[in-house]
C-alpha positions as CSV (number, residue, x, y, z in Angstrom):
1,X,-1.3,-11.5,-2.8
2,X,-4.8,-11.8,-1.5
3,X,-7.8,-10.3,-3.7
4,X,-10.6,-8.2,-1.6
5,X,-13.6,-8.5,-3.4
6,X,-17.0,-6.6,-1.9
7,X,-19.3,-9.6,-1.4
8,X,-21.7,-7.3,1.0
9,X,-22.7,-5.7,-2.4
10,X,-26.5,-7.2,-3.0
11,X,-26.5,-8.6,-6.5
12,X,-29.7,-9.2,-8.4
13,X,-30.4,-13.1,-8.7
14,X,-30.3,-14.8,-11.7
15,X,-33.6,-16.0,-13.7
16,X,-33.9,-19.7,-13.6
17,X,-33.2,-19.3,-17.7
18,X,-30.1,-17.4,-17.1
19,X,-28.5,-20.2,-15.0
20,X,-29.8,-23.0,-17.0
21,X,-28.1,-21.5,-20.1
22,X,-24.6,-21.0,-18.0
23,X,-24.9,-24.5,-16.5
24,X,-25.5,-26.1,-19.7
25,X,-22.5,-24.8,-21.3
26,X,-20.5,-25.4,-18.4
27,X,-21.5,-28.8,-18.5
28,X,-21.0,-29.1,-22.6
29,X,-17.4,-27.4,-21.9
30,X,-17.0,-30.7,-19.1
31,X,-17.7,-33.1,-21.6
32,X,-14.9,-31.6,-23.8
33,X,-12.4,-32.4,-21.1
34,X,-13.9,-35.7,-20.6
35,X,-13.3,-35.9,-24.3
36,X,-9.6,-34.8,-24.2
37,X,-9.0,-37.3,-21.5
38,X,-9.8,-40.3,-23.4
39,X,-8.0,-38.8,-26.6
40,X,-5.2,-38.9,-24.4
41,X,-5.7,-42.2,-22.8
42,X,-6.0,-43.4,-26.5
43,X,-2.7,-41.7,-27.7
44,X,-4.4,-39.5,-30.3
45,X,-2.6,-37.1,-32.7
46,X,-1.6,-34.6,-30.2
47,X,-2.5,-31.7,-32.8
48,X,-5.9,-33.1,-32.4
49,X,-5.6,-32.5,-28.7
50,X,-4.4,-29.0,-28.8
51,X,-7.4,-28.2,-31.1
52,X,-9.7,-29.2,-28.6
53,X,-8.2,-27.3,-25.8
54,X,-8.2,-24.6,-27.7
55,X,-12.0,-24.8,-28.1
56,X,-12.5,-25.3,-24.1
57,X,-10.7,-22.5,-24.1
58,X,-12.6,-20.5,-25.9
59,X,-16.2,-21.5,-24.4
60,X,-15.0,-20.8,-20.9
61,X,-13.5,-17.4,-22.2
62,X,-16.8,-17.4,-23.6
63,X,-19.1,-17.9,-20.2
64,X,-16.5,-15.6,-18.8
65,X,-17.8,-12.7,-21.0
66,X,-21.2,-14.1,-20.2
67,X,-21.2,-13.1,-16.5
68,X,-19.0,-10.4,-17.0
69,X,-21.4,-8.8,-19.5
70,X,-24.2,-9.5,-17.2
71,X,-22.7,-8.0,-13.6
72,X,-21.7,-4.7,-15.7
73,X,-25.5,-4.2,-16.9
74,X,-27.0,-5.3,-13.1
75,X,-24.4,-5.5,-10.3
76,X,-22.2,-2.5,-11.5
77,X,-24.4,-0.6,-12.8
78,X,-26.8,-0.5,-9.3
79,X,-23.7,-0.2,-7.6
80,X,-22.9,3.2,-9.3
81,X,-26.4,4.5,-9.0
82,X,-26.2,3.9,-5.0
83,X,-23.0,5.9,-5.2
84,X,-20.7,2.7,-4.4
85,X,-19.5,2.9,-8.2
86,X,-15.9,3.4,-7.8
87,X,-15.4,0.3,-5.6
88,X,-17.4,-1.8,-7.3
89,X,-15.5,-0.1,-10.7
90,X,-12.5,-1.6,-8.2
91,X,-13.5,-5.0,-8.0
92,X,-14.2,-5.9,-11.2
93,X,-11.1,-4.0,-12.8
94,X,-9.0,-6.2,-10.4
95,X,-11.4,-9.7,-11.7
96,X,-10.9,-8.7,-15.0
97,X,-7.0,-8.6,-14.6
98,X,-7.5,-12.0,-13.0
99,X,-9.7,-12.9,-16.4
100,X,-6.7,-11.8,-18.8
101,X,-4.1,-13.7,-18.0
């Protein structure tokens, strides 16, 4: 099943400090696959390598709460105040399912 999401919604940029700090956990969390690929290529413990997943895991559940906190304080809530609050209410209810599995 296709998702509808309302792209024509204008969204309030990012500062240059809130993208740094996204991108520079994003690129921390692709080091730690880097990392779990050359445990595996050197046929580490695999308890070790379920303990790292685990923490990739958690940092991109992490940046996921990051972005989700921050479009609930700016994109949502302008989107209720112009009275397009129930299908922006919508959208994210349908990302956030996405999110949870």
């Amino acid at each position: 099943m296709e998702e509808k999401f309302l792209h024509d919604h204008p969204s309030k940029p990012r500062t240059k400090d809130e993208m740094q700090k996204i991108i520079n956990r994003l690129k921390r969390i692709e080091g730690q696959v880097r990392g779990i690929q050359k445990m595996v290529e050197d046929d580490r413990y695999c308890v070790d390598i379920l303990v790292q997943i685990s923490a990739i895991q958690s940092a991109l559940k992490n940046v996921g709460f990051s972005i989700t906190e921050r479009h609930i304080k700016h994109c949502v809530s302008d989107a209720i105040k112009q009275g397009e609050g129930k299908e922006t209410i919508e959208e994210l209810l349908n990302v956030m399912k996405q999110f949870s599995k």
